[in-house]
TISE-338021 format. One record per residue (C-alpha): y, z, x; residue number from 0. Coordinates in pm, whole numbers. Layout:
@c2: Y; c3: Z; c1: X; num: NUM
...
This chain:
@c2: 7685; c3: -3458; c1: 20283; num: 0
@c2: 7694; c3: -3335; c1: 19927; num: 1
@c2: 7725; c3: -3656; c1: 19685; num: 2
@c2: 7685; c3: -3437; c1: 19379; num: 3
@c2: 8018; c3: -3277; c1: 19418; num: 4
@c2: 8257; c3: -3282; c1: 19157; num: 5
@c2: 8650; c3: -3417; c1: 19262; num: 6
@c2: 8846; c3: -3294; c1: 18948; num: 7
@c2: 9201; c3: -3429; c1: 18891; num: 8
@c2: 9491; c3: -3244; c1: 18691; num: 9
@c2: 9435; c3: -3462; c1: 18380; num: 10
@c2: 9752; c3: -3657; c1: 18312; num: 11
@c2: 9905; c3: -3456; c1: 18041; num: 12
@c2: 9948; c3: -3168; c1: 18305; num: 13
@c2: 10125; c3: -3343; c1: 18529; num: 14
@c2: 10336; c3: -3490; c1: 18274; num: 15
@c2: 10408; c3: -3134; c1: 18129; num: 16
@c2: 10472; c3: -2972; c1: 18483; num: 17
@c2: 10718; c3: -3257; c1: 18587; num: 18
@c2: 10927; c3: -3233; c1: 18233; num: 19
@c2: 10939; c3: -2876; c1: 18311; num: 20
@c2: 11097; c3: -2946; c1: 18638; num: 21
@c2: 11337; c3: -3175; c1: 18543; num: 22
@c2: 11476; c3: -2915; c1: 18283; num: 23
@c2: 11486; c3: -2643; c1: 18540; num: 24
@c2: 11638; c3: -2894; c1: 18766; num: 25
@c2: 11917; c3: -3003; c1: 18550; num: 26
@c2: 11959; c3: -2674; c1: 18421; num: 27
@c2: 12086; c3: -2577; c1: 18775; num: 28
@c2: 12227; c3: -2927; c1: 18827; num: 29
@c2: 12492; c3: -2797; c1: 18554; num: 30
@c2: 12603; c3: -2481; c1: 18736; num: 31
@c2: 12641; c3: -2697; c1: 19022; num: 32
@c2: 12887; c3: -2915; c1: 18797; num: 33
@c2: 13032; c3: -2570; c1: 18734; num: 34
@c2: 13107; c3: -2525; c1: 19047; num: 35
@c2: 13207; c3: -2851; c1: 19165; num: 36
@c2: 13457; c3: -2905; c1: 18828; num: 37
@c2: 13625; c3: -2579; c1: 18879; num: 38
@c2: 13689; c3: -2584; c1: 19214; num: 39
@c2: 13812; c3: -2918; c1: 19211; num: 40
@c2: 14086; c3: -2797; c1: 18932; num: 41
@c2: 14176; c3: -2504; c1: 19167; num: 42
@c2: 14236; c3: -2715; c1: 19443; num: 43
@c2: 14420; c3: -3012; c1: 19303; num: 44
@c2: 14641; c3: -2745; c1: 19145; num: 45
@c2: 14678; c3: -2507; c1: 19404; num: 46
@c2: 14795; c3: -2817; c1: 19611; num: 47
@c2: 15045; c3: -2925; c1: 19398; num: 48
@c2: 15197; c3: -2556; c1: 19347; num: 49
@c2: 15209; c3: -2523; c1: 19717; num: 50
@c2: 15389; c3: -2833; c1: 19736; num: 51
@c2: 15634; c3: -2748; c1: 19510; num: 52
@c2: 15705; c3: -2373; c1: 19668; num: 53
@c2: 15731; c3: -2607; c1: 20019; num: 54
@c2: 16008; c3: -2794; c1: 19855; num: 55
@c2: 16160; c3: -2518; c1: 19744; num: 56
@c2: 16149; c3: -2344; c1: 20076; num: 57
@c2: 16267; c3: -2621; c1: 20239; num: 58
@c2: 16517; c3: -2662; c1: 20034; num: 59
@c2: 16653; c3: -2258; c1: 20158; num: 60
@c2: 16724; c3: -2471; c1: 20481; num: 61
@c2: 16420; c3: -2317; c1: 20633; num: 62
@c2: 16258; c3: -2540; c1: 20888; num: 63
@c2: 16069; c3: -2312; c1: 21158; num: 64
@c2: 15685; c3: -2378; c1: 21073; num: 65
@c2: 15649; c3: -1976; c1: 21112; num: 66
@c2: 15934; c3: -1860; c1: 20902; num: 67
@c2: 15813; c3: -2162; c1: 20608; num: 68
@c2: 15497; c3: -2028; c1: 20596; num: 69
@c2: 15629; c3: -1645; c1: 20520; num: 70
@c2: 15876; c3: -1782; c1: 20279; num: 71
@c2: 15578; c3: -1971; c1: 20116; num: 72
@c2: 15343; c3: -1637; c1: 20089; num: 73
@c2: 15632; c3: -1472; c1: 19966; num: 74
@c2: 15745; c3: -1721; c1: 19727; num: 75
@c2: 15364; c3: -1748; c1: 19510; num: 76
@c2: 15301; c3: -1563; c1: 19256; num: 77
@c2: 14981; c3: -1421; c1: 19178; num: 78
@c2: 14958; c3: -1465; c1: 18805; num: 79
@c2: 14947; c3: -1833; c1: 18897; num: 80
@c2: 14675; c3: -1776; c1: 19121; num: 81
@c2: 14479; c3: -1590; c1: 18844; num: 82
@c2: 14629; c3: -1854; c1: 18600; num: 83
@c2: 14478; c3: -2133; c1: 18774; num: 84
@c2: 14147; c3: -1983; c1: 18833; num: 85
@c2: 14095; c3: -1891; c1: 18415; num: 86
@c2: 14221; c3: -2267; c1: 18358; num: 87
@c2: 13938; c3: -2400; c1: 18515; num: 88
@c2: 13725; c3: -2187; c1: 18406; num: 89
@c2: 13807; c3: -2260; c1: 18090; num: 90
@c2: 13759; c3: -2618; c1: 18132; num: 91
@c2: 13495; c3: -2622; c1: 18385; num: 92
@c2: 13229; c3: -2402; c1: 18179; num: 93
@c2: 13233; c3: -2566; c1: 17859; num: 94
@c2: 13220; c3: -2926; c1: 18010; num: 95
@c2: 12919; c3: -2818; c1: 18255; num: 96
@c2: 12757; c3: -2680; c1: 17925; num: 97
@c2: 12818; c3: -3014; c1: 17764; num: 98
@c2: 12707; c3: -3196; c1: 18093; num: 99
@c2: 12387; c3: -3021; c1: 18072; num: 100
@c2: 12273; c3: -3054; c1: 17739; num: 101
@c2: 12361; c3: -3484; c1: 17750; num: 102
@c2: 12124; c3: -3425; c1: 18044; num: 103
@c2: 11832; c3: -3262; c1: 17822; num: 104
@c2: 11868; c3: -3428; c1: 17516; num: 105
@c2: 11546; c3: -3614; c1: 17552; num: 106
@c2: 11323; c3: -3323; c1: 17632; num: 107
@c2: 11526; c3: -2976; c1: 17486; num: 108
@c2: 11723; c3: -2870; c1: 17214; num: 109
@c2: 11837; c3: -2596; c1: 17060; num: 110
@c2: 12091; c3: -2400; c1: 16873; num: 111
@c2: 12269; c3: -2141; c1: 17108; num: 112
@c2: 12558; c3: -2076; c1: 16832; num: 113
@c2: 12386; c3: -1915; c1: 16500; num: 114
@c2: 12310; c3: -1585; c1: 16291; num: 115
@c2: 12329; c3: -1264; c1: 16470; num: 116
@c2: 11912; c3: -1147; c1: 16416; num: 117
@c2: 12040; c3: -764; c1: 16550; num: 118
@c2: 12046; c3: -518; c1: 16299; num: 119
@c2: 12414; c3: -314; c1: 16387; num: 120
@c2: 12235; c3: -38; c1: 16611; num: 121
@c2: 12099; c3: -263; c1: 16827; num: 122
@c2: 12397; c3: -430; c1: 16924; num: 123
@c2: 12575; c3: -118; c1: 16973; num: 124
@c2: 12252; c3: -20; c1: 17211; num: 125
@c2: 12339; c3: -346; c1: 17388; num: 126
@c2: 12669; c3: -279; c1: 17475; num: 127
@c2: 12573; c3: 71; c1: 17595; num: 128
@c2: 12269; c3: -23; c1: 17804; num: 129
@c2: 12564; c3: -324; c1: 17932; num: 130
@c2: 12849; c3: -40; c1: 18029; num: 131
@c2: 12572; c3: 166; c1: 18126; num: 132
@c2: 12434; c3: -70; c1: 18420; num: 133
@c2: 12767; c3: -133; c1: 18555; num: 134
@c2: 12764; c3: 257; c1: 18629; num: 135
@c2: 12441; c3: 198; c1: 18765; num: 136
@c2: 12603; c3: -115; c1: 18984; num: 137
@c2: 12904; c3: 57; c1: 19071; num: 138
@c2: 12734; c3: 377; c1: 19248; num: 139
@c2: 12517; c3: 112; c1: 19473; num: 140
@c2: 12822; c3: -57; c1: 19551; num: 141
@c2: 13070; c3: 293; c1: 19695; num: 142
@c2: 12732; c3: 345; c1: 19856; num: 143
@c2: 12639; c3: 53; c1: 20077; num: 144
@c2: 13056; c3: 29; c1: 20103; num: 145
@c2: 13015; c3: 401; c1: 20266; num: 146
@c2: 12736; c3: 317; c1: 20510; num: 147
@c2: 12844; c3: -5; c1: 20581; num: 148
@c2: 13275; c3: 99; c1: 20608; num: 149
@c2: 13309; c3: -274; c1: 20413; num: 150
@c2: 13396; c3: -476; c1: 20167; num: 151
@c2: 13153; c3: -749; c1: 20032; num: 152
@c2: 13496; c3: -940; c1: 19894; num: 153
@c2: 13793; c3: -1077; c1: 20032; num: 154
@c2: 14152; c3: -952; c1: 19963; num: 155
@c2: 14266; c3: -1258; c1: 19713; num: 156
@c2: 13936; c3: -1177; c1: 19521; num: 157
@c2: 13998; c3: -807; c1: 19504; num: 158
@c2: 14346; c3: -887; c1: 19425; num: 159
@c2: 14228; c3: -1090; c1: 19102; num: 160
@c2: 14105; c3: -769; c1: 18981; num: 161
@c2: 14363; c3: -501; c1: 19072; num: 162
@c2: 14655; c3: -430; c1: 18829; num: 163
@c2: 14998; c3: -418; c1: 18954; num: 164
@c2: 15393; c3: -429; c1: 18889; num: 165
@c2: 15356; c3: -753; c1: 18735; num: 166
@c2: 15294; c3: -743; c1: 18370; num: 167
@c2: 15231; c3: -1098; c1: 18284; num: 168
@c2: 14987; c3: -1114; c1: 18606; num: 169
@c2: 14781; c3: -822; c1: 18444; num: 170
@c2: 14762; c3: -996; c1: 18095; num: 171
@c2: 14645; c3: -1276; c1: 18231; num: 172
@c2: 14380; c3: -1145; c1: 18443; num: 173
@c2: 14275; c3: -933; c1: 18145; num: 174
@c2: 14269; c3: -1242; c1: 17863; num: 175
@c2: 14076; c3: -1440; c1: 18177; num: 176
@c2: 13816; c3: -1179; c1: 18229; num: 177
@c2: 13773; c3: -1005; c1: 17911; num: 178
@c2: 13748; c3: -1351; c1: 17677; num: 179
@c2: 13768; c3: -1693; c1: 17906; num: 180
@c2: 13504; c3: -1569; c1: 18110; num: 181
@c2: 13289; c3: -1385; c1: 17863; num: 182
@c2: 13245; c3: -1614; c1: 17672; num: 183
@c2: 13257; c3: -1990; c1: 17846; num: 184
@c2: 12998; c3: -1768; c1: 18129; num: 185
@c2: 12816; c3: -1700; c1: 17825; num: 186
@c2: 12828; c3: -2066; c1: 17660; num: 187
@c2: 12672; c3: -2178; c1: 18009; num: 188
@c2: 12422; c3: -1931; c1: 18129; num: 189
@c2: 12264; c3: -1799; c1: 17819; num: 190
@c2: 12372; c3: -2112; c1: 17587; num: 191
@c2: 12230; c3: -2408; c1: 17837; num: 192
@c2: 12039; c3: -2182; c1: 18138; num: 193
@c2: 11846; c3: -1995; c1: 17974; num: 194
@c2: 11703; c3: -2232; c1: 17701; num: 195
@c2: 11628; c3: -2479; c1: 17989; num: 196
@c2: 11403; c3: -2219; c1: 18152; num: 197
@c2: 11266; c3: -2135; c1: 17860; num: 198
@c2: 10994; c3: -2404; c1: 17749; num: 199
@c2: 10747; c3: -2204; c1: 17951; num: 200
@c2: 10792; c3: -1822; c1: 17911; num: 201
@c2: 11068; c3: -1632; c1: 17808; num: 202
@c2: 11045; c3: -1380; c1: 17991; num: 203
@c2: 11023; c3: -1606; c1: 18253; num: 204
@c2: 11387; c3: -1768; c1: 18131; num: 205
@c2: 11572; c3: -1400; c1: 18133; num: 206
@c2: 11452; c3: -1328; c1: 18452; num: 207
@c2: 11569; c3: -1650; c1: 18661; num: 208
@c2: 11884; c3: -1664; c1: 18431; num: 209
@c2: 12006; c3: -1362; c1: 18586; num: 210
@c2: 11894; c3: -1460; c1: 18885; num: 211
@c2: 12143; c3: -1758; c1: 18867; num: 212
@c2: 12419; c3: -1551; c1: 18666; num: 213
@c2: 12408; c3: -1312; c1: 18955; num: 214
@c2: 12424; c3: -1565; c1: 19236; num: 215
@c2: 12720; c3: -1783; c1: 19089; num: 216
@c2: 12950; c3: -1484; c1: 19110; num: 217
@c2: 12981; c3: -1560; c1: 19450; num: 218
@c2: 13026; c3: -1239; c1: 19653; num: 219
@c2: 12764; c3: -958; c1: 19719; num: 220
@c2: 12944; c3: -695; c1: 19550; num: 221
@c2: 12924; c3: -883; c1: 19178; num: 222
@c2: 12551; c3: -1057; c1: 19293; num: 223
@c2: 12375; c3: -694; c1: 19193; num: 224
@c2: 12566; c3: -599; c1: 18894; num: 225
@c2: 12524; c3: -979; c1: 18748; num: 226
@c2: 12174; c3: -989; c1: 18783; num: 227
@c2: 12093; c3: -631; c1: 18631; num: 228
@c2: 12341; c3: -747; c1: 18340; num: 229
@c2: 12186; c3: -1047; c1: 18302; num: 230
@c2: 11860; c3: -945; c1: 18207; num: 231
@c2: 11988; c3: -717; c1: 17953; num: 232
@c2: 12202; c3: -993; c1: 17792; num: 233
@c2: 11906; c3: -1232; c1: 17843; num: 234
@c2: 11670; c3: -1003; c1: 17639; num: 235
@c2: 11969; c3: -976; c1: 17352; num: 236
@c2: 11990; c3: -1363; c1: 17347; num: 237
@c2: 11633; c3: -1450; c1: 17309; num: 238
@c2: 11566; c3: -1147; c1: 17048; num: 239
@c2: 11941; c3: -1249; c1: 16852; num: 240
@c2: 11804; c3: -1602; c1: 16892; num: 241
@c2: 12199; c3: -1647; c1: 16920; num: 242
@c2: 12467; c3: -1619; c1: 17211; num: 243
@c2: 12707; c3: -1395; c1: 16980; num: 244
@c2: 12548; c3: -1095; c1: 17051; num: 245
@c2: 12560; c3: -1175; c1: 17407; num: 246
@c2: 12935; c3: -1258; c1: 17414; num: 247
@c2: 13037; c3: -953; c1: 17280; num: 248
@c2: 12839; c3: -779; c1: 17569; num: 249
@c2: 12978; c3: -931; c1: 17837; num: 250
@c2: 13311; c3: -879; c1: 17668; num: 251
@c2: 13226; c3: -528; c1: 17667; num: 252
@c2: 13165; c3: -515; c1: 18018; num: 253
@c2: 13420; c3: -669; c1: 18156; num: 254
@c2: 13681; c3: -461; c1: 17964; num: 255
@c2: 13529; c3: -135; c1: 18091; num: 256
@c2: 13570; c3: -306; c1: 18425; num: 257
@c2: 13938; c3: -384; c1: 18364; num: 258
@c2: 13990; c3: -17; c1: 18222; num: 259
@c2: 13834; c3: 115; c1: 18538; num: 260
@c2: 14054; c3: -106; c1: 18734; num: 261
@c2: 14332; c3: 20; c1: 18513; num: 262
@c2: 14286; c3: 370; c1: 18591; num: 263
@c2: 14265; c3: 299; c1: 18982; num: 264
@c2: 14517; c3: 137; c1: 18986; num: 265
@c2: 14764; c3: 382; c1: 18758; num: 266
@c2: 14587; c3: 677; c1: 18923; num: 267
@c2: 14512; c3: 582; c1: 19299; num: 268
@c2: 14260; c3: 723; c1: 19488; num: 269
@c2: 14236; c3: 1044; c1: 19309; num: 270
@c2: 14060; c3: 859; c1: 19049; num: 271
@c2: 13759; c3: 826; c1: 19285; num: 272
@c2: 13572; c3: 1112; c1: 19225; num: 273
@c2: 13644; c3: 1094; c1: 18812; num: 274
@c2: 13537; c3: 738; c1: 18877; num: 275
@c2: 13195; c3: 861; c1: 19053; num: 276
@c2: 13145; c3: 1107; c1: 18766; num: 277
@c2: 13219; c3: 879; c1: 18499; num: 278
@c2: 12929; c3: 622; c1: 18660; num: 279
@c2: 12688; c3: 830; c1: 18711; num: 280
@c2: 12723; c3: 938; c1: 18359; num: 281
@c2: 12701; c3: 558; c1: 18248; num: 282
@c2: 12370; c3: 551; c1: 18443; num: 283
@c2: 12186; c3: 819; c1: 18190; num: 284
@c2: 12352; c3: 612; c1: 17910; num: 285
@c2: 12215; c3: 327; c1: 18019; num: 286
@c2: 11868; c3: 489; c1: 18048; num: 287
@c2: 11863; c3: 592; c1: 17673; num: 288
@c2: 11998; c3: 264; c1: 17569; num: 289
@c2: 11764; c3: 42; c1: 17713; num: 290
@c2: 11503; c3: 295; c1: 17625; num: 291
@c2: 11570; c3: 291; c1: 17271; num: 292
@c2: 11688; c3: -98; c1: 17251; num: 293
@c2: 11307; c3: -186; c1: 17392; num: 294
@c2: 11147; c3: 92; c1: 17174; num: 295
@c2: 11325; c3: -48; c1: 16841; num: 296
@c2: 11300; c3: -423; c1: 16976; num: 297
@c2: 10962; c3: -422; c1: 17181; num: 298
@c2: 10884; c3: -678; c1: 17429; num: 299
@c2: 10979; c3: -1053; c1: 17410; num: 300
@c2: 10736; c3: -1224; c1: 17182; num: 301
@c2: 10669; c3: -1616; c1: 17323; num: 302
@c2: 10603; c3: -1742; c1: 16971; num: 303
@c2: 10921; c3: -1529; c1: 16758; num: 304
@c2: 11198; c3: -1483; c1: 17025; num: 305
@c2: 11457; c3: -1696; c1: 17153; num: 306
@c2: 11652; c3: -2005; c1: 17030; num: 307
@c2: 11564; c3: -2209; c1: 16743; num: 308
@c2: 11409; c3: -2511; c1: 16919; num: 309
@c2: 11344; c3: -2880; c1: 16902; num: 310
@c2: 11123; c3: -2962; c1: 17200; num: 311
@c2: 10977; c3: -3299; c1: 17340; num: 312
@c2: 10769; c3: -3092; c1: 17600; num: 313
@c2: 10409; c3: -2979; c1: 17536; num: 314
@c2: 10282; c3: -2731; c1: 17798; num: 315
@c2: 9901; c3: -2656; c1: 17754; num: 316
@c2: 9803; c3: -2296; c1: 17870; num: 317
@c2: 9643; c3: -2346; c1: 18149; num: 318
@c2: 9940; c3: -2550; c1: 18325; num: 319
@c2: 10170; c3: -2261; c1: 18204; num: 320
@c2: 10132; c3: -2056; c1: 18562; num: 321
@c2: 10210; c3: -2356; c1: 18806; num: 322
@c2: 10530; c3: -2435; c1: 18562; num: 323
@c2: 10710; c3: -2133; c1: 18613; num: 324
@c2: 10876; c3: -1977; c1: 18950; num: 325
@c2: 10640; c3: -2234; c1: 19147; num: 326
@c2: 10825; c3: -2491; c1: 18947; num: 327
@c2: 11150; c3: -2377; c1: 18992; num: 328
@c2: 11151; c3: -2324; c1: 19374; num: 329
@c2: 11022; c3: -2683; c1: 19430; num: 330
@c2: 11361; c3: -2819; c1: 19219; num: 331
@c2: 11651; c3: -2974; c1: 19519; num: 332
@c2: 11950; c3: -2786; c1: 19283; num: 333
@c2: 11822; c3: -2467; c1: 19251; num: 334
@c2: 11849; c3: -2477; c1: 19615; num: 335
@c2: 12183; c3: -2616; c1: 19653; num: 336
@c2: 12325; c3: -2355; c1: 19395; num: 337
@c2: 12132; c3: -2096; c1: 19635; num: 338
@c2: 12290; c3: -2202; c1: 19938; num: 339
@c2: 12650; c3: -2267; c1: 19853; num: 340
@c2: 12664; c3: -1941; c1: 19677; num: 341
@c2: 12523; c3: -1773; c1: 19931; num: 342
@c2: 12764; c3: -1935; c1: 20221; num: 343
@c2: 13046; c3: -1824; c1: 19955; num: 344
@c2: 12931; c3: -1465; c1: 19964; num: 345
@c2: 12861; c3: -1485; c1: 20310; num: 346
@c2: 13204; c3: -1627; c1: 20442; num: 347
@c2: 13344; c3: -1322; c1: 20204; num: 348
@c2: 13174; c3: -1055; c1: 20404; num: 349
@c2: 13277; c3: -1200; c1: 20706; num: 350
@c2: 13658; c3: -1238; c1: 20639; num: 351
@c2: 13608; c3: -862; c1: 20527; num: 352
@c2: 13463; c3: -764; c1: 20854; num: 353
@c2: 13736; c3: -932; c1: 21023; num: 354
@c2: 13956; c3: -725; c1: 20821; num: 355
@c2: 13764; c3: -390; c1: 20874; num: 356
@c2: 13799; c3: -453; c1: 21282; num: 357
């Protein structure tokens, strides 16, 4: 037996850096779970109590046979509550998981996510562009898994929440819910808490499982892609704006060309297919020369210069830097739960659309 050999041990600072790292990550995805959890909880209790009342109202018609109540019901909601009730608690649920998170953090993270936009005027423009431009790229994927596959990755009460219709005061509310509610609380949470939480490390590192989290917590296959892709670009525009602004205005940007889309489908019908096909693929080259040029004018992320202004208790030596990164995250118990409840989400979605497809 060799007695000269050497039995090194992490020295202590290592560990202590790895596991501080971990707990951010951790608490980081802790808060989308909150997310979750918060606005879910809203829909329900409220979605109770309205069914309750259109019951009592039904009921009230003289309508007794359990068959007969439950058309009059269906017939009876309307779907601008539906939508209303969803960007309600959204509206509440994002800001207080945001809040959640950083009470969480405050001994080991801070920074400013609200500040100076540090994009000259082109840049941001290039933003949006390269934004628009990936939801071409998203949208082509999508009509082409759709036609090989002959389904849906959503369910009908999703799709309806972003269809125009008949009903004007449905359609403003579904656009002032997607366009600013969600831009911007999303934003407040996954760029403003997320991504500063994965970011004592790398970066890079930080855009990159961001996305992968903004992606996920969409919730159904057919927004999963298109998240992710847009939520690198928006990550990179956060950490080189050091400032969510810049970031909000993207997402606003994309979810109003995804309204006008749904606009024109709707007004047009499928006729607008084809234009719609042209006018993505055209997006996709747009994007390409954006991105181009935004990475070109911007370079890569720098460690030391990009990203949020910070105040940081955690001190991560070089060398532990590798083991603190996606090793680090995939060892954290939320990250895991987020994982699997979105994916059981997305999964019940597609099979309540293959059910419909039969």
């Amino acid at each position: 037996m060799d007695t000269n050999m050497n039995y090194t041990t992490p020295p202590a600072y290592a560990i202590s850096s790895k596991e501080q790292v971990k707990k951010c990550y951790n608490r980081a995805c802790m808060a989308m779970l909150f997310q979750f959890l918060i606005a879910n909880a809203i829909v329900i209790i409220c979605s109770t109590v309205y069914s309750v009342i259109l019951t009592t109202q039904a009921m009230a018609e003289g309508i007794t046979d359990p068959a007969a109540l439950t058309a009059r019901i269906t017939e009876l909601m309307n779907p601008a509550v539906t939508i209303a009730l969803n960007a309600v608690a959204f509206l509440i649920a994002n800001p207080v998981a945001y809040l959640i998170g950083n009470v969480m953090t405050k001994k080991y993270y801070r920074a400013k996510a609200f500040g100076g936009i540090k994009l000259p005027a082109a840049d941001c423009v290039l933003a949006v562009l390269a934004i628009v431009g990936l939801q071409g790229f998203s949208l082509l994927v999508q009509y082409g898994i759709m036609s090989v596959t002959k389904m849906s990755g959503i369910n009908e009460s999703t799709a309806a929440m972003f269809s125009f219709s008949d009903n004007t005061v449905q359609n403003v509310i579904m656009v002032i819910y997607f366009v600013f509610i969600a831009a911007i609380t999303e934003e407040l949470l996954c760029r403003g808490l997320v991504l500063k939480l994965f970011s004592p490390v790398s970066k890079k590192f930080a855009v990159i499982a961001s996305a992968v989290l903004f992606g996920v917590m969409h919730g159904n296959f057919n927004q999963m892609f298109n998240g992710f892709l847009l939520g690198l670009v928006i990550g990179y525009v956060a950490v080189k704006s050091k400032s969510i602004w810049i970031p909000i205005i993207c997402h606003m940007a994309a979810n109003t060309n995804a309204m006008v889309l749904s606009y024109f489908e709707y007004k047009i019908g499928e006729d607008f297919f084809v234009t719609e096909l042209i006018y993505s693929a055209i997006l996709v080259v747009v994007a390409i020369v954006a991105i181009v040029l935004l990475l070109k004018r911007n370079g890569k992320i720098d460690e030391e210069k990009d990203g949020f202004p910070v105040e940081t208790a955690i001190d991560v030596p070089e060398e532990v830097k590798p083991n603190c990164k996606w090793k680090a995250l995939l060892s954290t118990p939320c990250f895991w739960i987020f994982i699997v409840i979105y994916a059981f989400n997305a999964l019940l979605m597609l099979y309540t659309a293959c059910l419909r497809s039969i």
